[in-house]
C-alpha positions in Angstrom: 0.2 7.3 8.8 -3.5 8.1 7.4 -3.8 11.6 5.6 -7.4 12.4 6.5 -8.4 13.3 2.7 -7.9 10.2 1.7 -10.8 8.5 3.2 -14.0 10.9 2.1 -14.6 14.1 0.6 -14.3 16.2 3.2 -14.9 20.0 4.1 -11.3 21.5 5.2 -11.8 22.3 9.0 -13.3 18.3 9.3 -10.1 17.1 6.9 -7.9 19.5 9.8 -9.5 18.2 12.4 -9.7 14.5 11.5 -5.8 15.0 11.1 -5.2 16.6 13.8 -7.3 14.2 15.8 -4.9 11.1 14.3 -2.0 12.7 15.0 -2.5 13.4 18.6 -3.5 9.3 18.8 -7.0 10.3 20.4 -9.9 7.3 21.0 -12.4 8.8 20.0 -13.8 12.0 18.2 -17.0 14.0 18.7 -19.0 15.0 15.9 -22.5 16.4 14.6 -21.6 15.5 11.0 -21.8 12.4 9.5 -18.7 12.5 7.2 -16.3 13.3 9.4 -18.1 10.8 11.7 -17.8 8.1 9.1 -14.3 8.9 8.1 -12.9 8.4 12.2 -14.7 5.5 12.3 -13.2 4.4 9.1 -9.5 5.5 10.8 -10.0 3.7 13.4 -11.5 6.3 15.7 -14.6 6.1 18.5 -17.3 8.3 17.3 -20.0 10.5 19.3 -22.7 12.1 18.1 -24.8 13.6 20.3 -28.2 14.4 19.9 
């Protein structure tokens, strides 16, 4: 298992929902933000970031 605040320094409600998001085994993770963006892609996860 990955503990989402071990990849980046992250703000709590990304670390929660980057966990969260690993947990429930989703594909991909949509995001404004670039760390939390960076740390699902660095789990594994698709990122979207729209604009």
């Amino acid at each position: 298992m990955i503990a989402a605040g071990t990849h980046a320094p992250l703000r709590s409600n990304d670390a929660l929902h980057l966990a969260v998001a690993i947990r429930l085994g989703v594909d991909e993770l949509l995001t404004y933000d670039r760390e939390p963006a960076d740390t699902a892609a660095h789990a594994g996860l698709r990122t979207l970031s729209p604009r």
